[in-house]
N, C-alpha and C positions, 0 to 999 in steps of 0.2 A: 504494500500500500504506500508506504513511503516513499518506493522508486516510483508511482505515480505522480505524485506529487511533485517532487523535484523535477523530472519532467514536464510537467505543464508549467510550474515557475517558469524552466527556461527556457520554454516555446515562449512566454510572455514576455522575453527580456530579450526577443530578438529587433534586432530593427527594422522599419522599413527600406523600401530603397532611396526614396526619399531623404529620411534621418541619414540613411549612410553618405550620400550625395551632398546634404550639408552637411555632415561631418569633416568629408574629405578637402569642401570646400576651405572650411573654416583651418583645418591644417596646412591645407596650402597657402592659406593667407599667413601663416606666421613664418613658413619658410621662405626666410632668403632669397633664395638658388632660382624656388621655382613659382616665386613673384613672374617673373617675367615668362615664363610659359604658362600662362593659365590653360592649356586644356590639356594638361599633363595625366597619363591614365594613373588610374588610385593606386597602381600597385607602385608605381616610380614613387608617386606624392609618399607612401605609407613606407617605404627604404629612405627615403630623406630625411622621414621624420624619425626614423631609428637610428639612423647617422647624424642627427642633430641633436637628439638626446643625449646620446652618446657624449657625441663632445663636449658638452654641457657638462656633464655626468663629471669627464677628464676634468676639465676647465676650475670647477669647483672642488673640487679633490685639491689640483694645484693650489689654488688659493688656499682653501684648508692649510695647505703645509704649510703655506709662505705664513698663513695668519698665527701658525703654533709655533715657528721660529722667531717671528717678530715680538711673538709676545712674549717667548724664553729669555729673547735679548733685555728686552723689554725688563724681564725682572734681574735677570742678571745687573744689568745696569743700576736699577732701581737699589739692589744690595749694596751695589760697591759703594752707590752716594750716600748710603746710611753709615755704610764703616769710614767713610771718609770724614762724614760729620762727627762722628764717635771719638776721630784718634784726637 
């Protein structure tokens, strides 16, 4: 009975083609690349947006680190001008 159920949930959680067609639209609006081809087929738009995530994904990572070095120094420095005021 329960594999019914779950079942019909996700018949009902499928989209139109419609919904998928502004979806794909609305993704192609925030890529970059493929601004300038608008009648790019979904499956190009839907690899772009994997590869844009992605670097995103990178990009923020990088920052991370640079942010948890910055702020190491950050306190390093912050130490030394305490002992410096101490001696």
């Amino acid at each position: 009975m329960s594999n019914q159920s779950s079942s019909s949930r996700s018949s009902s959680f499928k989209p139109t083609d419609d919904e998928i067609n502004e979806l794909v639209l609305k993704l192609q609006a925030l890529l970059p690349l493929l601004n300038q081809s608008p009648n790019a087929p979904a499956s190009t738009i839907l690899e772009e947006t994997c590869t844009y995530i992605k670097n995103l994904r990178r990009e923020v990572d990088n920052l991370s680190g640079r942010l948890s070095q910055l702020l190491d120094s950050a306190e390093i420095n912050d130490v030394e001008l305490i002992r410096r005021f101490q001696q």
